[in-house]
C-alpha positions as CSV (number, residue, x, y, z in Angstrom):
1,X,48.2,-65.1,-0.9
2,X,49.4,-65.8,2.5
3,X,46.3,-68.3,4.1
4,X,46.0,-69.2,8.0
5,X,44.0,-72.0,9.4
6,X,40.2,-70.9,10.4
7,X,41.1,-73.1,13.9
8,X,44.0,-72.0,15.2
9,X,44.9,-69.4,13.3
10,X,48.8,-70.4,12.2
11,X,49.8,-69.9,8.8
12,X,49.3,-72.5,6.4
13,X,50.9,-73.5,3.3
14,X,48.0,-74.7,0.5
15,X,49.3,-76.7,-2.8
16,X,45.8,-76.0,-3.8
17,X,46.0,-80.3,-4.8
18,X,43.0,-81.7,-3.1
19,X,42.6,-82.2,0.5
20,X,44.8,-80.7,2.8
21,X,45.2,-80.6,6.3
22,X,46.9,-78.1,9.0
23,X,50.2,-79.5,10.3
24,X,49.5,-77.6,13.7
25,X,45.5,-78.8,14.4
26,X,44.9,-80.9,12.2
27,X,42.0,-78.6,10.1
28,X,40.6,-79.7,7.2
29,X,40.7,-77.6,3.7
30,X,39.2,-78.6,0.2
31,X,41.6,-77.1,-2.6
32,X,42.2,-76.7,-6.3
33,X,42.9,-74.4,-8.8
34,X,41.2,-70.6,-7.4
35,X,39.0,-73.0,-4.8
36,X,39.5,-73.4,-1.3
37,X,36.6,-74.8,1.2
38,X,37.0,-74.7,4.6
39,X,34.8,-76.3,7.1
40,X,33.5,-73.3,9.6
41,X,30.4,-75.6,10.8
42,X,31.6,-76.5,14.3
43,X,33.3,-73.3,14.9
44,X,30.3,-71.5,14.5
45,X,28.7,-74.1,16.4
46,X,30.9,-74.3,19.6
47,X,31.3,-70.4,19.1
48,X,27.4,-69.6,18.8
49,X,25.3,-72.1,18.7
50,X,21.6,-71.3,18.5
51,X,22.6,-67.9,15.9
52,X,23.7,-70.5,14.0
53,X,21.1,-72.7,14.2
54,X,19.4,-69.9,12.9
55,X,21.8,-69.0,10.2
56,X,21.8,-72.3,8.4
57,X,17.9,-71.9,8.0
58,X,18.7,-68.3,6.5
59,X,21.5,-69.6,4.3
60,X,18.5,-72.7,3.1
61,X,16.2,-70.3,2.1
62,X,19.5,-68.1,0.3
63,X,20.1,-71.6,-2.1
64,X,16.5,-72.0,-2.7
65,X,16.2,-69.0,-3.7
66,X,19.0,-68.6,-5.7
67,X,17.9,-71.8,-7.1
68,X,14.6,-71.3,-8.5
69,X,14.4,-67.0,-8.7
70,X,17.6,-66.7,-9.9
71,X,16.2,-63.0,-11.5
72,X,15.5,-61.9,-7.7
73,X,18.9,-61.3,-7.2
74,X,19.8,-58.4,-5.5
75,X,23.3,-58.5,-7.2
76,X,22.3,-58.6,-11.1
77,X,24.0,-56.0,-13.4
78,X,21.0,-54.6,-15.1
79,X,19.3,-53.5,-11.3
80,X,19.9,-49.1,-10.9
81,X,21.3,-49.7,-7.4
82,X,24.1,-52.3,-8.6
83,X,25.2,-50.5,-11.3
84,X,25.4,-47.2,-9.3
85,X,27.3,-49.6,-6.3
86,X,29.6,-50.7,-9.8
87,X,30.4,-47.1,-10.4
88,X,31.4,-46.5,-6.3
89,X,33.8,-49.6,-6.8
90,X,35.6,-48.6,-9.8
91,X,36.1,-45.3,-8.2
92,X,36.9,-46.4,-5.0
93,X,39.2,-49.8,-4.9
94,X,42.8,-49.6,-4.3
95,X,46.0,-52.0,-4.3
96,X,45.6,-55.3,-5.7
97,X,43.3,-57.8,-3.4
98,X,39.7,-57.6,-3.4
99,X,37.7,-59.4,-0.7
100,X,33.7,-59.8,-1.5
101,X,32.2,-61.4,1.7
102,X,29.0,-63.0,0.8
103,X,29.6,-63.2,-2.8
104,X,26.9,-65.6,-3.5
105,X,26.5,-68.1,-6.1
106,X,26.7,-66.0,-9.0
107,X,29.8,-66.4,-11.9
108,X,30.3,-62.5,-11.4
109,X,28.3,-60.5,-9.5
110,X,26.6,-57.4,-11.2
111,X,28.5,-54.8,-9.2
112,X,32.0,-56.3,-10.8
113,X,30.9,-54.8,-13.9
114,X,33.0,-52.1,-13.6
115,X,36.5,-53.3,-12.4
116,X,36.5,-57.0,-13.2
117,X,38.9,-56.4,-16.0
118,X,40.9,-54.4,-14.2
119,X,44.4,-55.9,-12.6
120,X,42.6,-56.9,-9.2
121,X,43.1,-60.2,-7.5
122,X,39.5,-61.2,-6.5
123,X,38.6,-63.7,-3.8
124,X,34.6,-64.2,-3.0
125,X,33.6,-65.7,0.4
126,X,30.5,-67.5,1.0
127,X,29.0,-70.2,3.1
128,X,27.2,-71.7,-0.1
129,X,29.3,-73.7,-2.5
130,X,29.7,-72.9,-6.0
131,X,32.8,-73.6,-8.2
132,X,31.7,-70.6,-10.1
133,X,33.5,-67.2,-9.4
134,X,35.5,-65.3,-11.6
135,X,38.6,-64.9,-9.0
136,X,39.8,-67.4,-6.4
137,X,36.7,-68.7,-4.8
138,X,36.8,-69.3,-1.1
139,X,33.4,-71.6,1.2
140,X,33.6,-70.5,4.8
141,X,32.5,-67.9,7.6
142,X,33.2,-64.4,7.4
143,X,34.0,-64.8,11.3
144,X,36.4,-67.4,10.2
145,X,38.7,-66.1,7.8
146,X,41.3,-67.9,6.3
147,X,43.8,-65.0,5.3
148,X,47.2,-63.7,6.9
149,X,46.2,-60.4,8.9
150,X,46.9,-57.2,6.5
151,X,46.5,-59.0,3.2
152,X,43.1,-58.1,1.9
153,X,43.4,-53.7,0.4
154,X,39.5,-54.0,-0.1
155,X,36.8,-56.4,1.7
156,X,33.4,-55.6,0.5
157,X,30.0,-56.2,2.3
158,X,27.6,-55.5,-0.4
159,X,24.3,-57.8,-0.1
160,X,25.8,-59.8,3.3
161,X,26.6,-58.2,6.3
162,X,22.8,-59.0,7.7
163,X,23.3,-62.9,6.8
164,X,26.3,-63.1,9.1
165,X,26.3,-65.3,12.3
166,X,27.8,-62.9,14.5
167,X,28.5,-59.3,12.9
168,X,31.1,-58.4,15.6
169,X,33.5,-61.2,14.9
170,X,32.5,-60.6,11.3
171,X,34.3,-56.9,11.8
172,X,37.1,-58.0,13.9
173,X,37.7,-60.7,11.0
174,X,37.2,-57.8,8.3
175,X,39.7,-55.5,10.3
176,X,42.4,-57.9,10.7
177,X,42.8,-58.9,7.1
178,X,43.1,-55.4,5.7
179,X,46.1,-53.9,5.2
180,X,47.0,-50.9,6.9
């Protein structure tokens, strides 16, 4: 996977070893085997401050809740609507990388069902920290993303787009890591 740094946007090459740095900004990244953290916190700060103010009180209430109502979940594999949103993935996906924005907390979310044993190379995004995911694991923004442009085949949205900090830079992030 080609990565860029969330700062300034040049490519960066990750040994996935620990902690690395950008040689061009000076960015910091957490890495390790299918892990990668990056630090979007004064981005979205500078960038919008009281939304995110706002967000980080959202995203509190997201761990708490995850926390203690784990079976509230709007992503669990025995709910109707996730396993008919399971069906529209393995019906729909194409190429190889798959991008799930707001992936949450979960090992594998419910609406993998369907395709996680297929050949896919998954990467989940989410502001919450979790060494659990079943593909390469990525803590950050979704305004902030740290792939190459035209790198992602699928990016899905499914229980996130409304916890975003700014849905517009959100899209513009979306659109310029898909490929063509």
């Amino acid at each position: 996977m080609n990565y860029i740094c969330i700062n300034c946007k040049k490519s960066i090459d990750l040994k996935f070893t620990g902690n690395e740095q950008c040689k061009s900004c000076g960015e910091l990244f957490e890495t390790s085997k299918n892990y990668l953290k990056t630090f979007p916190d004064s981005l979205l700060f500078r960038d919008y401050k009281k939304r995110y103010l706002e967000n980080k009180v959202l995203n509190n209430n997201a761990i708490l809740s995850y926390q203690h109502l784990p079976e509230g979940s709007i992503s669990l594999e025995s709910r109707k609507d996730v396993q008919r949103f399971s069906l529209f993935l393995s019906e729909n996906i194409r190429g190889e990388n798959v991008l799930d924005l707001g992936c949450g907390i979960m090992q594998m979310p419910g609406y993998f069902a369907s395709v996680h044993a297929k050949n896919y190379k998954f990467y989940g995004l989410d502001p919450l920290d979790s060494p659990d995911f079943f593909g390469t694991r990525i803590v950050g923004a979704s305004e902030y993303l740290p792939f190459a442009n035209n790198t992602m085949d699928n990016v899905i949205y499914a229980t996130s787009l409304d916890h975003v900090v700014n849905i517009d830079a959100s899209l513009r992030e979306t659109t310029r890591v898909l490929s063509s």
